[in-house]
C-alpha positions in Angstrom: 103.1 102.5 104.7 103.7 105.2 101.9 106.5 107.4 102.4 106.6 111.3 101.5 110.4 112.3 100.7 109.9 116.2 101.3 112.8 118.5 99.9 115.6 116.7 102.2 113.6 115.1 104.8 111.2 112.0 104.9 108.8 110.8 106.6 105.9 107.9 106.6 102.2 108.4 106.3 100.2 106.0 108.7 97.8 103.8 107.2 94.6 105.9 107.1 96.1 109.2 107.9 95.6 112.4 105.9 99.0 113.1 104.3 98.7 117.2 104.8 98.9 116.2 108.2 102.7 115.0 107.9 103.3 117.6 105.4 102.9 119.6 107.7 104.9 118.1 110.1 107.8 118.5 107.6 107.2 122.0 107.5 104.4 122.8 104.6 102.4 125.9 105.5 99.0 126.1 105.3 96.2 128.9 105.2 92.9 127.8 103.9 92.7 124.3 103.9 90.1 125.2 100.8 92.2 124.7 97.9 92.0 128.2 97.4 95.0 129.9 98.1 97.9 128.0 97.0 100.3 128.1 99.9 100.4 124.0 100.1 101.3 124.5 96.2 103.8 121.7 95.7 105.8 119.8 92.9 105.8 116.4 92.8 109.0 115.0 91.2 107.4 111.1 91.7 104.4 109.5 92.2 102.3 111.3 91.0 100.0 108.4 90.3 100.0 107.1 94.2 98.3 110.5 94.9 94.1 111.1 94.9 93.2 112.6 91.6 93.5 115.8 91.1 90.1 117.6 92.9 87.8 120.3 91.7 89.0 122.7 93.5 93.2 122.0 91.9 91.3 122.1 88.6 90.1 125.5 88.9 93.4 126.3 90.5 96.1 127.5 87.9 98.7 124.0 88.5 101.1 122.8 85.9 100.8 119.4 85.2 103.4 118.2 87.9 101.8 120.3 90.8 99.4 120.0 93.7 98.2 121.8 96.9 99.1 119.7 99.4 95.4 120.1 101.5 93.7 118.4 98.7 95.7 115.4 98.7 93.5 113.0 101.1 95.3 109.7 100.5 98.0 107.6 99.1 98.7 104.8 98.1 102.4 104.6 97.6 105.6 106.4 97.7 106.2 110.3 96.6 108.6 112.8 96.5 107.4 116.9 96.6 109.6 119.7 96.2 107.8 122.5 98.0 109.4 126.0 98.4 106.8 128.0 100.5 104.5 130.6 98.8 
């Protein structure tokens, strides 16, 4: 199972499960679910590449390079580790 170190807690993602749903779990805030308002806005520090591309939606978003929202990542497939701060 891929594991999600979050700022100083971590946690497993079940095989098939959405990973918002344990980021939310270790206490990321969400609003829209949309991709739209940025308060899932994360840095990812590692594995980047074990994340689902980057959608449309994080595209039009303004993201550095080593940033996501946290509701458009739908699956993994291997370790990360996120900063996240809260917006």
């Amino acid at each position: 199972m891929p594991k999600i170190k979050f700022n100083d807690k971590d946690a497993e993602v079940a095989e098939g499960e959405n990973p918002y749903d344990t980021f939310e779990k270790l206490g990321m805030e969400f609003s829209c679910f949309n991709g739209i308002c940025g308060t899932c806005k994360m840095k990812v520090n590692k594995g980047m590449e074990n994340i689902n591309p980057k959608t449309e939606e994080e595209n039009e978003f303004p993201l550095d390079d080593d940033e996501r929202l946290g509701c458009q990542c739908s699956r993994l497939k291997g370790d990360i580790e996120v900063e996240y701060e809260g917006w």
